[in-house]
Every structure is written in C-alpha cells, then in structure tokens.
Rosetta silent file (secondary structure, phi, psi, omega in degrees, C-alpha in Angstrom):
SEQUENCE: XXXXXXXXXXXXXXXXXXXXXXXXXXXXXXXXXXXXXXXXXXXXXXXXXXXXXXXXXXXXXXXXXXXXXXXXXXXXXXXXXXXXXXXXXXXXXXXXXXXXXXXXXXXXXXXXXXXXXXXXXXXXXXXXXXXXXXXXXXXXXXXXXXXXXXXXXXXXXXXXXXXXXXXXXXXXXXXXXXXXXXXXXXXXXXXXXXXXX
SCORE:     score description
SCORE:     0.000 S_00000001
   1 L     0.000  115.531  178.837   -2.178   67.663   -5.681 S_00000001
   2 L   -96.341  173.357 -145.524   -2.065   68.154   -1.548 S_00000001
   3 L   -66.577  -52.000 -167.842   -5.253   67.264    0.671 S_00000001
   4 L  -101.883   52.973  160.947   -6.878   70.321    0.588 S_00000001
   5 L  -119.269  -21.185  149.738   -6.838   70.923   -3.281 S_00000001
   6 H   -63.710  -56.341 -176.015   -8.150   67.473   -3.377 S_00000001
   7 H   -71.553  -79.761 -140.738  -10.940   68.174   -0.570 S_00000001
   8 H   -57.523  -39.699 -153.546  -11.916   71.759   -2.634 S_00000001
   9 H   -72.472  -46.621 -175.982  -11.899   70.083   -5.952 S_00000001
  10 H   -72.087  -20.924  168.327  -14.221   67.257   -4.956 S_00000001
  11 H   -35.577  -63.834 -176.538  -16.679   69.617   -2.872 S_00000001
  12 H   -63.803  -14.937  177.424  -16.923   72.150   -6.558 S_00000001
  13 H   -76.332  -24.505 -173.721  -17.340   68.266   -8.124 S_00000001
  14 H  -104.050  -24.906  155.586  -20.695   67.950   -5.683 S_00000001
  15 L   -64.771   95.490  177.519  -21.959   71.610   -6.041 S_00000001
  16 L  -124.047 -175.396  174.959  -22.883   71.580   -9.288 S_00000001
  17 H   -98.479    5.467  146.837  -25.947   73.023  -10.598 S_00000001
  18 H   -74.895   16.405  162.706  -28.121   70.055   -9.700 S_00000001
  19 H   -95.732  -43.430  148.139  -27.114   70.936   -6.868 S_00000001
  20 H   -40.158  -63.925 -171.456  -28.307   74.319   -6.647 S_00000001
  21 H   -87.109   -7.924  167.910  -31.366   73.393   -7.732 S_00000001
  22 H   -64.734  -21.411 -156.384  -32.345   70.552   -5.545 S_00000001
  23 H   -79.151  -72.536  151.647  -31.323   72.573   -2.652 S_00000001
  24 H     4.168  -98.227 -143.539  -33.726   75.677   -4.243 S_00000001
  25 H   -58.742  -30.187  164.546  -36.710   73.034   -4.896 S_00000001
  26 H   -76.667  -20.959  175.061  -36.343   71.631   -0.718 S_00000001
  27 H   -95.717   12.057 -178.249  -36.343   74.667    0.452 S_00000001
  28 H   -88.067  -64.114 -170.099  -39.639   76.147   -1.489 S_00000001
  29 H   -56.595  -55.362  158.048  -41.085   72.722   -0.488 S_00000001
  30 H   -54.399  -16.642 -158.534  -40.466   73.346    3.775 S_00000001
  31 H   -79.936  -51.565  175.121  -40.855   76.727    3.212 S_00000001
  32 H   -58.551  -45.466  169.254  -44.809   75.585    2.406 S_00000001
  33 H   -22.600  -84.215 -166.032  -44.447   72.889    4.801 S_00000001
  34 H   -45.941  -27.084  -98.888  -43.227   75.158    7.652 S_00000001
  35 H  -129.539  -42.116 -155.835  -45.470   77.893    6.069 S_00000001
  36 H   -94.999  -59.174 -142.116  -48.985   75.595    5.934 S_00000001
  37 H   -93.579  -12.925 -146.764  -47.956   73.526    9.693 S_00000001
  38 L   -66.626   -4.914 -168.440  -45.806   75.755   11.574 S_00000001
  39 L  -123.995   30.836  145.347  -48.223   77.048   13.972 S_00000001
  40 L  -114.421    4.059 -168.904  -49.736   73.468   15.112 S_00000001
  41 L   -93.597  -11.751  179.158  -46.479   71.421   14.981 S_00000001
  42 L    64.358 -167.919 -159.317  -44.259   73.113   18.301 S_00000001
  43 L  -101.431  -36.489 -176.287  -40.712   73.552   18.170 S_00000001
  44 L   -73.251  -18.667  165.953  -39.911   69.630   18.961 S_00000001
  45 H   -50.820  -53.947 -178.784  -41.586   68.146   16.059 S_00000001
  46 H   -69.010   -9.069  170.818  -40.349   70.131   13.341 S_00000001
  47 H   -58.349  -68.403  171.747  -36.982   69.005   14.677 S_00000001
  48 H   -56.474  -67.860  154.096  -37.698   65.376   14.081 S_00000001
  49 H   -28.260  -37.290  177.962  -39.339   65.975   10.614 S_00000001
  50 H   -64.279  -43.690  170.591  -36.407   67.824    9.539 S_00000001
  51 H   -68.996  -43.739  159.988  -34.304   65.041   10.348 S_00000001
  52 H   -67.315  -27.154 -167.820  -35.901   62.741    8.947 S_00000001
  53 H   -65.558  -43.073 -171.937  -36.736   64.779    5.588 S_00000001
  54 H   -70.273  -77.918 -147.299  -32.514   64.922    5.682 S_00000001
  55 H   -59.210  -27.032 -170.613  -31.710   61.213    6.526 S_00000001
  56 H   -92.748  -13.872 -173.882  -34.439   60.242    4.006 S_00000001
  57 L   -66.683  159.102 -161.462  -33.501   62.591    1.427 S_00000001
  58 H   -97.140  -53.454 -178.149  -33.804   60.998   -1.995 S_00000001
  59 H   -40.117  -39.489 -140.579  -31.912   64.125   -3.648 S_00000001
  60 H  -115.780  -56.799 -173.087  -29.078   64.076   -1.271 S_00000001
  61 H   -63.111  -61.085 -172.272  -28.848   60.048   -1.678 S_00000001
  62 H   -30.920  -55.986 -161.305  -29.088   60.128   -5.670 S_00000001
  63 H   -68.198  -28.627  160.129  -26.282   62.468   -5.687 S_00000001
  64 H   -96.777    3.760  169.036  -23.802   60.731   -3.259 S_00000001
  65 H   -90.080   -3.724  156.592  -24.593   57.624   -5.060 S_00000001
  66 L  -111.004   35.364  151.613  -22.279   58.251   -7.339 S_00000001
  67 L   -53.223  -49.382  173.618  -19.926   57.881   -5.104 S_00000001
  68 L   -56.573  -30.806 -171.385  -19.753   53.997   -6.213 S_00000001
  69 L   -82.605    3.993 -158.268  -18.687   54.746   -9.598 S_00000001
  70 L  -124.863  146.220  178.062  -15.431   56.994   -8.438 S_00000001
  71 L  -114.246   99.723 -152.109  -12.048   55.611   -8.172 S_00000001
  72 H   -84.231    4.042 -177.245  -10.186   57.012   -5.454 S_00000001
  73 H   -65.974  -31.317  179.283   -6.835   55.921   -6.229 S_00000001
  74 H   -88.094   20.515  166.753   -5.344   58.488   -7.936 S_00000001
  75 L   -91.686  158.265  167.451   -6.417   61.432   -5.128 S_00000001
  76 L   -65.648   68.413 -174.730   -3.931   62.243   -1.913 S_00000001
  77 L  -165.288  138.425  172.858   -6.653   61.551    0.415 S_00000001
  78 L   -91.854 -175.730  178.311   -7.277   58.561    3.180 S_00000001
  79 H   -57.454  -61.218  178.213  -10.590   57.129    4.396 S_00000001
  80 H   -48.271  -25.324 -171.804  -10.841   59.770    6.795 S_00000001
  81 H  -101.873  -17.389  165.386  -10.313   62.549    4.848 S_00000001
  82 H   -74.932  -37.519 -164.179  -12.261   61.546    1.794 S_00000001
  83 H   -67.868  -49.416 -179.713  -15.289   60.661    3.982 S_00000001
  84 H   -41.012  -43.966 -171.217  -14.799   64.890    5.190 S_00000001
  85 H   -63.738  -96.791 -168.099  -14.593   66.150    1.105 S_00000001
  86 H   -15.250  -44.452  177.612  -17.808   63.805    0.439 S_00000001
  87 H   -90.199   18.383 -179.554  -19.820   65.193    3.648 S_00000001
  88 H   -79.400  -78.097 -157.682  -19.265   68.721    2.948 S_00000001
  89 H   -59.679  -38.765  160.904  -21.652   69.350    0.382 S_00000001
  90 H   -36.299  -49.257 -160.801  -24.738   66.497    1.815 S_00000001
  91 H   -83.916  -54.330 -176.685  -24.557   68.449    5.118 S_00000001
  92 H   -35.715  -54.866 -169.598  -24.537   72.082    2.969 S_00000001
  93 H   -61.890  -26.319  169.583  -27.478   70.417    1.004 S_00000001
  94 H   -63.684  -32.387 -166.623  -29.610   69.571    4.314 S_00000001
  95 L   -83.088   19.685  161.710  -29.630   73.043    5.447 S_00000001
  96 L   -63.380  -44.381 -177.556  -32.338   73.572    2.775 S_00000001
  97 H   -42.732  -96.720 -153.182  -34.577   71.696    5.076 S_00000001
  98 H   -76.680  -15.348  172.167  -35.023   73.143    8.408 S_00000001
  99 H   -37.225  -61.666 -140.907  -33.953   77.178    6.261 S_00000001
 100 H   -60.306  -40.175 -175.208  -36.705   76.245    4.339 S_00000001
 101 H   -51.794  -47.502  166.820  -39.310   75.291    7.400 S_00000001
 102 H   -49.440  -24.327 -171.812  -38.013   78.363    9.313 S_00000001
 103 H  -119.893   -6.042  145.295  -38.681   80.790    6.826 S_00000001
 104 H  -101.243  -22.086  167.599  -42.454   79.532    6.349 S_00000001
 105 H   -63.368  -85.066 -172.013  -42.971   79.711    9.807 S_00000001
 106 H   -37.711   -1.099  104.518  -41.799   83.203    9.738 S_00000001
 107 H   -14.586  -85.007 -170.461  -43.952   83.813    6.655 S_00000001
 108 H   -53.745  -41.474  163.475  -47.070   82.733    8.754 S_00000001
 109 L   115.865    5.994 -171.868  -46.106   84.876   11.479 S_00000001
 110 L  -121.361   74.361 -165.025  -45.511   81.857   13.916 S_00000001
 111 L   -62.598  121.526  148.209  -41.423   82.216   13.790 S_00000001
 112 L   -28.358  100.419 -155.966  -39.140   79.216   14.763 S_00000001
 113 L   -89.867  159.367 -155.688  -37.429   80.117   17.733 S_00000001
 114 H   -61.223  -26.160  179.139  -33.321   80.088   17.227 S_00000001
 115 H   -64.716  -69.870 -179.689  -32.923   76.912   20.175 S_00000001
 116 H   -58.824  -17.204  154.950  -35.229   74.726   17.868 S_00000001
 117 H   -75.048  -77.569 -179.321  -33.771   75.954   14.478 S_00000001
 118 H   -48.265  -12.888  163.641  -30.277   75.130   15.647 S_00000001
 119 H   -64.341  -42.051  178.055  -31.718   71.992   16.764 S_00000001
 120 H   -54.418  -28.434  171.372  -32.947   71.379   13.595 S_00000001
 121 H   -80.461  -56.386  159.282  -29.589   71.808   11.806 S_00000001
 122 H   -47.086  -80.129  150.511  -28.078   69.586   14.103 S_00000001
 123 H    41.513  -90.188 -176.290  -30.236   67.295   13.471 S_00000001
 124 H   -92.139   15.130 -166.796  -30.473   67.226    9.736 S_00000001
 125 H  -116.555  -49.495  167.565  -26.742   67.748    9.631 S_00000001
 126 H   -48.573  -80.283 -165.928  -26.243   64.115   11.709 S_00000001
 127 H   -34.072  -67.574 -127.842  -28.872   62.439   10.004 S_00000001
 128 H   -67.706  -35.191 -160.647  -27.367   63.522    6.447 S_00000001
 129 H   -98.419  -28.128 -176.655  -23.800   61.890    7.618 S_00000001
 130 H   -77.062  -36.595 -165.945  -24.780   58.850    9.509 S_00000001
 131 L   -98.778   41.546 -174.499  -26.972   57.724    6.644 S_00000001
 132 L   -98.439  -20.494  156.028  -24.305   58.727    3.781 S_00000001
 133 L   -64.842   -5.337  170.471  -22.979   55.538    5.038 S_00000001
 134 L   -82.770   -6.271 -163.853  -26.198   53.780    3.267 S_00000001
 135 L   -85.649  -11.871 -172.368  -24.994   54.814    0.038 S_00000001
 136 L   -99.045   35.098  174.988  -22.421   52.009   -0.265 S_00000001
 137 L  -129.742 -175.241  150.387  -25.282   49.301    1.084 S_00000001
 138 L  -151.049  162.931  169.530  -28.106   48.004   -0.336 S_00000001
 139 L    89.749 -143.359 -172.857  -31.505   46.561    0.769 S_00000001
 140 H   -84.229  -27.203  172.547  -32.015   45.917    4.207 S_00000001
 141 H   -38.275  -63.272 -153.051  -28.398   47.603    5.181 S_00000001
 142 H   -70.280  -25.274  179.107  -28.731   50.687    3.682 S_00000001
 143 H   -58.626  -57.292 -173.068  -32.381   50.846    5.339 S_00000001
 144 H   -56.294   -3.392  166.926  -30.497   50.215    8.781 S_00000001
 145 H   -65.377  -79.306  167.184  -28.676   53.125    8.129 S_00000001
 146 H   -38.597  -38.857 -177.114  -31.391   55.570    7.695 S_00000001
 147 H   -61.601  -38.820 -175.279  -32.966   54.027   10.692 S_00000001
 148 H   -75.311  -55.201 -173.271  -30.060   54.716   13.026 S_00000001
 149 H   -46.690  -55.317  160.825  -30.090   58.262   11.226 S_00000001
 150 H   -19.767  -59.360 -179.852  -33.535   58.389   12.480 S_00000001
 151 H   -86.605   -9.247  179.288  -32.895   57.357   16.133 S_00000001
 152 H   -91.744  -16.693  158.661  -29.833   59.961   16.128 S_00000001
 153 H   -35.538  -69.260  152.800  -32.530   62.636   15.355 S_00000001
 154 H   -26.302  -70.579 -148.570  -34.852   61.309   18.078 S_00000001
 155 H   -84.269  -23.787  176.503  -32.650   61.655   20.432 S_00000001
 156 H   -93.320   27.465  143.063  -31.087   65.214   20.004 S_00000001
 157 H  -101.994  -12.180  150.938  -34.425   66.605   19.576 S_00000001
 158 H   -77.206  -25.465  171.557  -35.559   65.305   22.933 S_00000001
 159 L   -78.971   10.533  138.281  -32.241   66.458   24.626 S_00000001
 160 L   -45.155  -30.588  177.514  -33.618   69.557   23.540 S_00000001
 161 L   -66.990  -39.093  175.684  -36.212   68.878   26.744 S_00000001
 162 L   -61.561  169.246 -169.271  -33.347   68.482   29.063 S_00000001
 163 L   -86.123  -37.084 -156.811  -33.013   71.578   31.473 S_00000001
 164 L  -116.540   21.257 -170.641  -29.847   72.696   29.798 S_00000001
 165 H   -40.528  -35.513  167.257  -31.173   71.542   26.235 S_00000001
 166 H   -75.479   -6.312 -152.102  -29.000   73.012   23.011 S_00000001
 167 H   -92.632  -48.935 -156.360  -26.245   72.637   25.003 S_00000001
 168 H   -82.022  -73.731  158.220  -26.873   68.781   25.762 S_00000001
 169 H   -22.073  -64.995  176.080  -28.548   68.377   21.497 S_00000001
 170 H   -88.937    7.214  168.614  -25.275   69.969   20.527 S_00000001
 171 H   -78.778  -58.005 -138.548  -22.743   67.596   22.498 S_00000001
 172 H   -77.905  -31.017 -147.676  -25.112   64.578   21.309 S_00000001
 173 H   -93.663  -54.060 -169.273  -24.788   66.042   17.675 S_00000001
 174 H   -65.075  -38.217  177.233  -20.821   66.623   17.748 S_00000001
 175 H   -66.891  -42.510  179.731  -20.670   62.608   19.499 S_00000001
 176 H   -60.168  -40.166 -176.774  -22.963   61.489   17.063 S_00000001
 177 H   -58.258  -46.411 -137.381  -21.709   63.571   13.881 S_00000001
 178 H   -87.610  -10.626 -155.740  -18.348   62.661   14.602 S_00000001
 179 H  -118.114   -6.784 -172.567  -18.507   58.677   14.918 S_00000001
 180 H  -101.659  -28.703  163.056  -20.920   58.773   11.755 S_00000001
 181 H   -58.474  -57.002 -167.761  -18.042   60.393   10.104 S_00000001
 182 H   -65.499  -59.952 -172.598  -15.389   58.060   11.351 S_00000001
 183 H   -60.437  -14.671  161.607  -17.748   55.411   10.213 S_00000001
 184 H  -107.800   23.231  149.883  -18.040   56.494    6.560 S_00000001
 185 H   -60.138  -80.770  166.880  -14.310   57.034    6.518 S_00000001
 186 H   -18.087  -74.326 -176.993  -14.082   53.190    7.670 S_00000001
 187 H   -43.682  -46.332  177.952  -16.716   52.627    4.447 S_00000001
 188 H   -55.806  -57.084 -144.656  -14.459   54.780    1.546 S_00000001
 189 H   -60.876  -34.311  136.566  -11.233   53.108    3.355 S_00000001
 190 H   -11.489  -61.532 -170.325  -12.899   49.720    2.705 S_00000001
 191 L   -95.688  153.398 -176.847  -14.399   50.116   -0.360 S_00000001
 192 L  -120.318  101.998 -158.517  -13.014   49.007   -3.945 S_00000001
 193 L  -103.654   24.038 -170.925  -15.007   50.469   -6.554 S_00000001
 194 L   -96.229   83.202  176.643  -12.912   48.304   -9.490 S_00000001
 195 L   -38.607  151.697  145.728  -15.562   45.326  -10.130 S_00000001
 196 L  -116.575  173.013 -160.270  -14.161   42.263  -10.195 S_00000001
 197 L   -89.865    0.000    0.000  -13.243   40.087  -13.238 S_00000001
C-alpha cells in the first residue's frame, strides 16, 4: 500500500454516513442561524461564530476521537502525512458551517458577501485543524487547544479590517493552518495508541 492509497482509504474510513449526516444536520442548523440573525450580525461576526461553531464542534470532535483507538503501525504513512489523511475530512466537515449560515442569509434576502464567506471558511477550516490536536488531550489541555483555535479565528476575522483584508485573513490562515498541521503531525508521530501492560 503507497501513501496515497493509504491517505484515500483513511479519508472513505472518515466519510461515512455519519458523516453525511452530521454535516446535513450543521448545515440545516446555520442555515436557521444565518437565516433567523443574518441581517443584524454584519459580515465580521458571523466569521467568528463560524469559527468557533468549527473549533467547538462536538460532531467533528466525537468523530476524530477515534483516532485514539487506531493503530498506525501497519499504514505507509509518517506523522506528517497521517496528520494530512486525518484533516481532510474535519476541514470537509466544517464547511457545513459557514455553507450553512450563507445560504440562510441568502434565504432572508440579506446575502453574505463572498470576502466574509471566504473568511469564514478560513476560519472554520483553521479552527477545525488547530483544535484536532485536542483530540489526543484531555481536561484542561484539550480546552487549551480549542482556545488557541479560538484566538486563530479572532484574529483572521479582524485581518479582514485591514485595508487589504482577504488577502492579509488568507496569509494568516495558510501560517496558521499550516503550523496547526505540523503540530498534529508532531501529536500522531508521538503518540502510541498500544496501552501499556
């Protein structure tokens, strides 16, 4: 088995059809959000909510928590490249979120404009991978994870603000994404999921 027959197989191991349907049931749920809020909330808010609704999801967490239980020895695949299989499908599953928000604003008649929906993606796309590194914590760790997911939200929906804003949101997103990555590479490469006797 080479790397990427390894990467497709676990991605079709994380689509499944609870996966389908959580994604279905968040994006019904912003879609009311967005649908009910969208035309007192501005474009920077819904940014921030999105991100958090991603960094925070419980659906997203359940589902990559059973990560602990998998034994990676017999796949082709290093820390880095297992953390990449593993974040495919979390970040796929966030873009229920701000879809869903976007397409209740546009419902209401108060549309999401495309800088703040692509913020929004970033966003929830970061969040999803810095706190996928919570799933191997517990307690107060795994909280500081989400929190840090939190503050990487924060800040590319205010560089959104900046005079040159998606541009500045999606460099913070690619620096952020990518070191959030490396770091749950580091976490796989690390972890031994063989109790011991």
């Amino acid at each position: 088995m080479n790397e990427l027959r390894a990467t497709v197989a676990i991605v079709r191991h994380h689509i499944d059809r609870k996966f389908a349907l959580d994604f279905a049931m968040q994006f019904v749920l912003l879609g009311i959000l967005g649908y009910v809020f969208a035309p007192t909330f501005g474009n920077v808010l819904p940014v921030v909510v999105c991100g958090a609704l991603a960094a925070t999801n419980a659906a997203e967490r359940a589902h990559a928590a059973t990560l602990r239980g998998v034994s990676w020895f017999a796949m082709p695949l290093f820390g880095r490249q297992l953390a990449r299989a593993h974040a495919i499908a979390p970040v796929l599953g966030a873009l229920a979120i701000p879809l869903g928000y976007a397409t209740g604003a546009a419902l209401r008649g108060a549309p999401f404009p495309s800088q703040a929906l692509t913020g929004a993606i970033l966003a929830s796309s970061v969040a999803v991978l810095v706190s996928l590194s919570s799933v191997f914590r517990d307690g107060l760790r795994a909280a500081l994870y989400v929190g840090i997911a939190i503050g990487a939200v924060v800040t590319i929906a205010f560089g959104e603000l900046a005079p040159h804003g998606l541009a500045l949101a999606a460099t913070l997103a690619l620096v952020e994404g990518f070191f959030a990555l490396r770091a749950f590479g580091e976490t796989l490469a690390r972890y031994d999921p063989i109790p011991a006797v």
